[in-house]
C-alpha positions in Angstrom: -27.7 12.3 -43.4 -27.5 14.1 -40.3 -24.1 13.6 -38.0 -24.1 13.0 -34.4 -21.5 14.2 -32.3 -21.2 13.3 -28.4 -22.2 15.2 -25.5 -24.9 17.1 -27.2 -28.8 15.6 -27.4 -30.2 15.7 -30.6 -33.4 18.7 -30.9 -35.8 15.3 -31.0 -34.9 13.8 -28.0 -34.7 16.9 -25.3 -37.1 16.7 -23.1 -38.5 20.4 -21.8 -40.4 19.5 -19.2 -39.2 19.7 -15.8 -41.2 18.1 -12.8 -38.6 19.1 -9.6 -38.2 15.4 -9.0 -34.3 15.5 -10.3 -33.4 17.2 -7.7 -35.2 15.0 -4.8 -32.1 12.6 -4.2 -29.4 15.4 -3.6 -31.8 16.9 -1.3 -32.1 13.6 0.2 -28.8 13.0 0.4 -28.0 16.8 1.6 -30.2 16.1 4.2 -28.8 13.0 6.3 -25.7 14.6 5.8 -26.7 18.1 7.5 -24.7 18.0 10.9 -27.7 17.5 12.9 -28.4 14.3 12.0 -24.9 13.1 12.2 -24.3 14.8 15.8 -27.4 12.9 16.5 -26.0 9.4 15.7 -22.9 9.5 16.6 -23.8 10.0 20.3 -26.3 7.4 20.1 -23.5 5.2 18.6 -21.1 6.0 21.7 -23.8 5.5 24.2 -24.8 2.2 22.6 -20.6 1.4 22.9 -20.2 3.2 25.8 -22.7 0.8 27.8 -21.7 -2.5 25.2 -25.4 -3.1 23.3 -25.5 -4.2 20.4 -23.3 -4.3 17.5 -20.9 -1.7 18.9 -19.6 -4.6 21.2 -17.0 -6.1 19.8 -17.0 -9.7 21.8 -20.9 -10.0 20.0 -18.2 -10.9 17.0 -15.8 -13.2 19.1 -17.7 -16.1 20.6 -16.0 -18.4 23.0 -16.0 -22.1 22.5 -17.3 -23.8 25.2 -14.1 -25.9 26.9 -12.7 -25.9 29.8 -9.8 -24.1 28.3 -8.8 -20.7 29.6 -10.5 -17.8 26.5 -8.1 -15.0 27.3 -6.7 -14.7 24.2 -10.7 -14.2 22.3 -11.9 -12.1 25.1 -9.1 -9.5 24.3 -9.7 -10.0 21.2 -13.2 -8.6 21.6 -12.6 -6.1 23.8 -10.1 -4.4 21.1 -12.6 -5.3 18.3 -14.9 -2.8 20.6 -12.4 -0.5 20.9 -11.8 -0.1 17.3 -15.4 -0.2 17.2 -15.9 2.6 19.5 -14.1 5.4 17.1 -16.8 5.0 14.6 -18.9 7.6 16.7 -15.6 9.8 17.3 -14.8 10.2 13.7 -18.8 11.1 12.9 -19.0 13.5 16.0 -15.5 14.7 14.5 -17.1 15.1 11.0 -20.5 16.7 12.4 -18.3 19.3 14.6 -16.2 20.3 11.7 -19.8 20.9 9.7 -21.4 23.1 12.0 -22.0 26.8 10.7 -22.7 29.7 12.5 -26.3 29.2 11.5 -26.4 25.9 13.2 -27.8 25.2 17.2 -25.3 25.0 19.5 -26.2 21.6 20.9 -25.3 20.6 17.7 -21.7 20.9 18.3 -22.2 20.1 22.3 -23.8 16.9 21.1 -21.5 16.1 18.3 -18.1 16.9 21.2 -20.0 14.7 23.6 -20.2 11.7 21.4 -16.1 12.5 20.6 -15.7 12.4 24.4 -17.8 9.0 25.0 -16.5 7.3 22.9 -12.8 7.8 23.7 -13.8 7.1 26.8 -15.3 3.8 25.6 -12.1 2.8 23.7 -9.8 4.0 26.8 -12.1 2.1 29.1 -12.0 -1.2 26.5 -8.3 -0.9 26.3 -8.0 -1.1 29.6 -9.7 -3.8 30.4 -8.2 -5.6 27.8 -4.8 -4.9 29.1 -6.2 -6.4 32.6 -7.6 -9.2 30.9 -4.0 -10.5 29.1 -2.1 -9.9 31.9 -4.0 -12.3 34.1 -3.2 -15.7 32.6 0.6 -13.9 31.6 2.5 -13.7 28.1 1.4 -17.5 27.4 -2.2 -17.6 28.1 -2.3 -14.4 25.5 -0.8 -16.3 22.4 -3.7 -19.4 22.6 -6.3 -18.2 20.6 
């Protein structure tokens, strides 16, 4: 009777042949993980928040009722959900600048600082205007939501 033990394959059931095509998904992987392609979307990202398309604006999430009441309190709401929204591309363009090598293109990390830089600027400029935007009804008009 022959005894297994774990870990190792029995002599029967080791397949030899190798066709390359284990390795294809870590060089898939490897690849939309190379800093390029994240410098890449993360300024498209703060573009696309920095002009408010898409899903990178956060009041395409809050939708006012239609009343005659006043929305301030959902509008801010939106406009912080697109702040928070907007360091999605900082933190990639942080994670594609730290990646860089000495190998790399330098508009990698010019595009990948850029896209930091936009989209601070997008959440600064958000922020703002949401501070605008709660202070025009006053402290009551903020608490209705």
């Amino acid at each position: 009777m022959t005894e297994y033990t774990f870990g190792e394959p029995l002599d029967d059931e080791v397949d030899e042949s190798d066709d390359g095509t284990g390795d294809e998904p870590e060089a898939l992987g490897e690849a939309f993980d190379a800093p390029q392609v994240i410098a890449v979307i993360a300024f498209v990202l703060a573009v696309l928040s920095f002009a408010g398309f898409g899903l990178m604006n956060g009041s395409a999430y809050v939708t006012p009722h239609v009343t005659n009441e006043p929305q301030t309190g959902r509008l801010v709401f939106g406009l912080v959900l697109g702040a928070a929204l907007a360091l999605v591309p900082v933190g990639l363009g942080w994670h594609a600048a730290s990646r860089t090598l000495e190998d790399d293109p330098q508009w990698v990390a010019a595009l990948a600082r850029s896209a930091m830089l936009i989209g601070l600027a997008s959440m600064l400029l958000r922020l703002v205007i949401a501070v605008i935007q709660a202070s025009q009804d006053g402290v009551i008009g903020f608490v209705r939501f």
